[in-house]
DRENDO-1510 file (C-alpha; in Angstrom, 1 decimal, always signed):
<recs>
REC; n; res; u; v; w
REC; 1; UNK; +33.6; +50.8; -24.8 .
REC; 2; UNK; +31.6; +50.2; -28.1 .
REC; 3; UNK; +27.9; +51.3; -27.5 .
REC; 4; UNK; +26.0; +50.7; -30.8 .
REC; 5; UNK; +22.6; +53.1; -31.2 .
REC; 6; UNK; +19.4; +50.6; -31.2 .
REC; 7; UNK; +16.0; +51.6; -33.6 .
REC; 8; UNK; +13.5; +50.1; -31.5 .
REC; 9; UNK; +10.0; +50.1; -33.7 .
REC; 10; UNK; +6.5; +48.8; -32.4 .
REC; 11; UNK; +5.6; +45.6; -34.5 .
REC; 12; UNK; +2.3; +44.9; -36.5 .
REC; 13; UNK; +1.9; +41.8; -34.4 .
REC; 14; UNK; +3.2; +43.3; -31.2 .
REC; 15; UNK; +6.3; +43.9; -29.6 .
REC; 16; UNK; +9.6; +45.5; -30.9 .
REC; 17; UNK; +11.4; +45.4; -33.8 .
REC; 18; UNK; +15.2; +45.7; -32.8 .
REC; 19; UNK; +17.4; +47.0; -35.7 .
REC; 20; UNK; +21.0; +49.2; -35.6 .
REC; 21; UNK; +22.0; +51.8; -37.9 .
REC; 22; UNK; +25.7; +51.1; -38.6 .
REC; 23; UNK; +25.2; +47.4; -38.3 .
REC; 24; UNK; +22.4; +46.3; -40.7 .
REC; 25; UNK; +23.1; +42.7; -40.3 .
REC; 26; UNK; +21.4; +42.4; -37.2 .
REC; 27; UNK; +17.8; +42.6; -36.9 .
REC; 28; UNK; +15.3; +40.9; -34.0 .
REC; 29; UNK; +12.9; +41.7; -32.4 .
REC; 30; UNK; +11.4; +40.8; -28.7 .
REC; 31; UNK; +8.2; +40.8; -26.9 .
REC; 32; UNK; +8.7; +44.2; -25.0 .
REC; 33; UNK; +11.2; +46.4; -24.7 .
REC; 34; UNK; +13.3; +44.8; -22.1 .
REC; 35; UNK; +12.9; +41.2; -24.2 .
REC; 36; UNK; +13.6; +43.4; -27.5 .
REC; 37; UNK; +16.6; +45.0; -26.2 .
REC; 38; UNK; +18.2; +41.0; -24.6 .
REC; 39; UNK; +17.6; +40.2; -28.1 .
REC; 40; UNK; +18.9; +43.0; -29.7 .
REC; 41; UNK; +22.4; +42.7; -27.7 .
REC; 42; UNK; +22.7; +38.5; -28.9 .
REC; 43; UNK; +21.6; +39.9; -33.0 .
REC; 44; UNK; +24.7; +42.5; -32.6 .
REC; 45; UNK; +27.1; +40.4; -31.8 .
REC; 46; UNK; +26.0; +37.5; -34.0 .
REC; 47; UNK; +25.5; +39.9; -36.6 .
REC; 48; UNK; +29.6; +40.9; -35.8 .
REC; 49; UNK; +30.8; +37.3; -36.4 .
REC; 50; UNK; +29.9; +38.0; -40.2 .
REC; 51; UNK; +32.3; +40.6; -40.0 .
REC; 52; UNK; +35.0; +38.5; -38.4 .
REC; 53; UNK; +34.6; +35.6; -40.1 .
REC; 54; UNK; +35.1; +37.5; -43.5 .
REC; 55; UNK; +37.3; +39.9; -41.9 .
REC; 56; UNK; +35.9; +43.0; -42.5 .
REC; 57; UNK; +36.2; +45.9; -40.2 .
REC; 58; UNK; +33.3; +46.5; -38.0 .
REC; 59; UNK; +31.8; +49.7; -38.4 .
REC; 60; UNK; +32.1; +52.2; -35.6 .
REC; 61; UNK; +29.1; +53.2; -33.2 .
REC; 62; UNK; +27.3; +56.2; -34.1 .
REC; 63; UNK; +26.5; +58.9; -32.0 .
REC; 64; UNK; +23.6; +58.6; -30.6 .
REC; 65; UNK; +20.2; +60.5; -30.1 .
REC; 66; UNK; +19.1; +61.9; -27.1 .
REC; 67; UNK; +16.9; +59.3; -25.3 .
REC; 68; UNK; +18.5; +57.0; -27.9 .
REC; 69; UNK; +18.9; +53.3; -26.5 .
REC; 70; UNK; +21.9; +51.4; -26.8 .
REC; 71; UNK; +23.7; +48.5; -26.5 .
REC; 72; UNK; +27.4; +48.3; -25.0 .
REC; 73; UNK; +29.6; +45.3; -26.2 .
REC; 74; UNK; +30.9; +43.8; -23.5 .
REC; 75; UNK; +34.8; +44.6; -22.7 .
REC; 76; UNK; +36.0; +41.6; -24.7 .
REC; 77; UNK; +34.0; +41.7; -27.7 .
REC; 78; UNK; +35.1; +45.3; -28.1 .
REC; 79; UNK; +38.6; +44.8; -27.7 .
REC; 80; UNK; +38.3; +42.1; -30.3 .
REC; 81; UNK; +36.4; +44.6; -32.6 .
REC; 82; UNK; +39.6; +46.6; -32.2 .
REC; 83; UNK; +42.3; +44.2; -33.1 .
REC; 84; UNK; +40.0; +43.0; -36.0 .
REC; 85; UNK; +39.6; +46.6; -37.3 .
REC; 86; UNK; +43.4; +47.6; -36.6 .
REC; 87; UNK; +44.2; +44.4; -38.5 .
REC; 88; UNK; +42.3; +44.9; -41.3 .
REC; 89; UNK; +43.1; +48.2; -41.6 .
REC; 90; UNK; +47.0; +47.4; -41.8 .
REC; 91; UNK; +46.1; +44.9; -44.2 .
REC; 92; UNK; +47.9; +42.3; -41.5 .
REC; 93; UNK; +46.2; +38.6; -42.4 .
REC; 94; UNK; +45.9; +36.0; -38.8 .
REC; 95; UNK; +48.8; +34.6; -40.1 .
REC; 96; UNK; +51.6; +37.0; -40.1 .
REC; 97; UNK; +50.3; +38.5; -37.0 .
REC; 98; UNK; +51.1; +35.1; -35.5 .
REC; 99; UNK; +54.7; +35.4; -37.0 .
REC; 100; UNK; +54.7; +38.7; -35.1 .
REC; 101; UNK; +54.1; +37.7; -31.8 .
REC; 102; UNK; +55.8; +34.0; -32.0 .
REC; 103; UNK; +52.5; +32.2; -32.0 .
REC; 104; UNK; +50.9; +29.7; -33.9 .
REC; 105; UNK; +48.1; +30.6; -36.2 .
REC; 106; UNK; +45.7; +28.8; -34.1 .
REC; 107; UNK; +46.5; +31.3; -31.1 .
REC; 108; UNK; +45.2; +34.6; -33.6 .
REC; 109; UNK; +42.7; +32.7; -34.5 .
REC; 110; UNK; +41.1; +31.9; -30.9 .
REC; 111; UNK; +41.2; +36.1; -30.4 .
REC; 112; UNK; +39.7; +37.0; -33.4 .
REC; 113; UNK; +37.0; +34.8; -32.5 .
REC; 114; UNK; +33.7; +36.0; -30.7 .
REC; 115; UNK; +32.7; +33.1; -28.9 .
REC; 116; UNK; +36.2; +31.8; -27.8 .
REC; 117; UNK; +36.9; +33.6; -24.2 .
REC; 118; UNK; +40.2; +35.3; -24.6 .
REC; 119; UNK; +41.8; +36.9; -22.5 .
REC; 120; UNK; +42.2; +40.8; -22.3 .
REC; 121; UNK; +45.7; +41.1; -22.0 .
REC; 122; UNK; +46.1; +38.3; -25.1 .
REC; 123; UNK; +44.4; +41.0; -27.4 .
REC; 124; UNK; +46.4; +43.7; -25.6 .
REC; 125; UNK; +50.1; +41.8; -26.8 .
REC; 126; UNK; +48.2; +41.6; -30.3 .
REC; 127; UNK; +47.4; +45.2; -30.8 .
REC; 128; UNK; +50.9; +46.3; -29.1 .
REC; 129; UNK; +52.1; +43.9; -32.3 .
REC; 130; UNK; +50.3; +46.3; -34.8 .
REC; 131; UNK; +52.0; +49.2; -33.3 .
REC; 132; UNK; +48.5; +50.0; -30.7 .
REC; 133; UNK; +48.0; +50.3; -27.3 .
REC; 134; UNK; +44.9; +49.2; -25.4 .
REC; 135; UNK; +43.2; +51.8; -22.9 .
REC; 136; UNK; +40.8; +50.9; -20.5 .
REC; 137; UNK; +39.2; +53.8; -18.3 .
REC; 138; UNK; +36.9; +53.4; -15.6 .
REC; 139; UNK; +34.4; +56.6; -15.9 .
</recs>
């Protein structure tokens, strides 16, 4: 999984400013810690749709600091951040990894989007189409 290191800093006004070190796109902030890091989890993974909708690759997680706080991706969005990353970094555009895998372009599309649900084993087929393999472990 993809757990992104969180800077949590106590606000002027109150509250916690929410900001991550190898994202710097997303920036909230929340009333207390548990508010600040809700927040900082919906900023991450807006703040990733810029990446995808430019199709960039997403920067990987630092490691993080002992005590440290941070925020895991849920299983989808990271397997997404994968594909996007392995695409980008084969220089493979949506639509000849449609050709690939005998879809239409609408199909790559709806998994390198965030808010569409895909499933798992969709993005799987696509990264065994760039030549990867998708491991899950439970730990």
């Amino acid at each position: 999984m993809l757990r992104y290191p969180v800077h949590l800093e106590a606000a002027e006004e109150g509250g916690f400013i929410v900001t991550f070190p190898d994202i710097p796109e997303a920036i909230t902030q929340g009333e207390d810690r548990e508010d600040a890091m809700q927040h900082g989890a919906d900023a991450l993974e807006t703040a990733l749709d810029f990446y995808f909708e430019k199709q960039r690759a997403v920067p990987a997680p630092s490691k993080s600091k002992r005590g440290q706080s941070v925020i895991e991706l849920p299983a989808s969005v990271a397997a997404k951040v994968l594909l996007l990353n392995e695409m980008v970094a084969q220089k493979v555009r949506p639509a000849e990894l449609a050709r690939r895998l005998k879809v239409t372009p609408q199909e790559v599309t709806r998994l390198t989007n965030l808010r569409h649900a895909s499933k798992i084993d969709g993005i799987a087929i696509a990264l065994k189409a760039l030549g990867k393999t998708l491991e899950i472990r439970a730990v």
